[in-house]
Kinemage of the C-alpha trace (Angstrom):
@kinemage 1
@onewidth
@group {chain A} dominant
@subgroup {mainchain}
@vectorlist {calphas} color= white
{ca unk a 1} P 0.000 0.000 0.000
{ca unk a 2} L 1.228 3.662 -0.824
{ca unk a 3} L 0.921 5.625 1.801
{ca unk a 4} L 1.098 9.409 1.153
{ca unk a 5} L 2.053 10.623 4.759
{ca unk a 6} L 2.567 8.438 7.786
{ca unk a 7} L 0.372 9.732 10.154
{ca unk a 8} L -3.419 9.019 9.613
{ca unk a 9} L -6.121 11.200 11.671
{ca unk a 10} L -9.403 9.432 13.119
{ca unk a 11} L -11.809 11.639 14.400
{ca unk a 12} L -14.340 8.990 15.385
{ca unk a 13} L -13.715 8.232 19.489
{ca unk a 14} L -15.682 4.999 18.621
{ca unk a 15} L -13.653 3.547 15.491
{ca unk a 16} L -10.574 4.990 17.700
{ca unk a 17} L -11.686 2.493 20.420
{ca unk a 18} L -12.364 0.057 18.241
{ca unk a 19} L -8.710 0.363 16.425
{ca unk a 20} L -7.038 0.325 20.220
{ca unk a 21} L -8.887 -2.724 21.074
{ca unk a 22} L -7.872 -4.223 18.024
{ca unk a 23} L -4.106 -3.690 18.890
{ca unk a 24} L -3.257 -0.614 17.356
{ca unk a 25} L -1.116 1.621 18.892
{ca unk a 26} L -2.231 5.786 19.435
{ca unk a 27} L 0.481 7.984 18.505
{ca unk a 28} L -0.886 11.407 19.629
{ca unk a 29} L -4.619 12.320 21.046
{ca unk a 30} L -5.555 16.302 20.146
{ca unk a 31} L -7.974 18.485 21.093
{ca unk a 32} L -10.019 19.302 17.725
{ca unk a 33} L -9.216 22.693 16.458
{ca unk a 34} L -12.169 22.902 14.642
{ca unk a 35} L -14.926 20.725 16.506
{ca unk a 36} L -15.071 22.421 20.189
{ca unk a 37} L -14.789 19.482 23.048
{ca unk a 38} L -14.218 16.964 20.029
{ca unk a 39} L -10.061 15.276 19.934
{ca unk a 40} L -8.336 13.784 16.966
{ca unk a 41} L -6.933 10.360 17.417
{ca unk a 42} L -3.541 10.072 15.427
{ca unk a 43} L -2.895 6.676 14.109
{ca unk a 44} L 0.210 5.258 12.118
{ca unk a 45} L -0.353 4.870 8.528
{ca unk a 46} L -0.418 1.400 7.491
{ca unk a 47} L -1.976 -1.563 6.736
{ca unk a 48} L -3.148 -2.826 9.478
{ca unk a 49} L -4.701 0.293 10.333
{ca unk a 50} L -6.392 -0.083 6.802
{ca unk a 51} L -7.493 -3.117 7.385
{ca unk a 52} L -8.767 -2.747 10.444
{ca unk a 53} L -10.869 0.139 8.818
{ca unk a 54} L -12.397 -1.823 6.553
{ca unk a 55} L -13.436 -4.705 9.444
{ca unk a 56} L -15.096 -2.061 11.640
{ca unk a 57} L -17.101 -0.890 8.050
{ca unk a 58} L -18.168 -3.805 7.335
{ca unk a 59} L -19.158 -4.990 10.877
{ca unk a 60} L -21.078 -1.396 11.348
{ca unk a 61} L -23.347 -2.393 8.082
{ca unk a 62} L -23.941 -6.303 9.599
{ca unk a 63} L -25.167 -4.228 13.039
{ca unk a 64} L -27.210 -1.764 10.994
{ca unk a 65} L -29.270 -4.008 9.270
């Protein structure tokens, strides 16, 4: 996978949760500049995080239906 920068931003506290739980480490939590009493959740770029991404999408649309 290409991977433009090496830092990847989740703003989501639930997918962040999920992604923790999951094994992935959290680089850096931030308070949201532009959502007030919102934080970013900074993520290494890679794919596991990708992959992990697309487990929590699909497992949101099984719980949805």
């Amino acid at each position: 996978m290409d991977t433009k920068t090496n830092f990847y931003t989740i703003y989501s506290q639930k997918l962040a949760g999920f992604l923790m739980m999951n094994g992935l480490p959290l680089i850096r939590l931030t308070p949201d500049s532009k959502r007030e009493n919102k934080n970013s959740f900074i993520f290494a770029n890679n794919e596991k995080l990708h992959s992990l991404m697309d487990r929590w999408q699909i497992e949101r649309n099984k719980n949805s239906k």
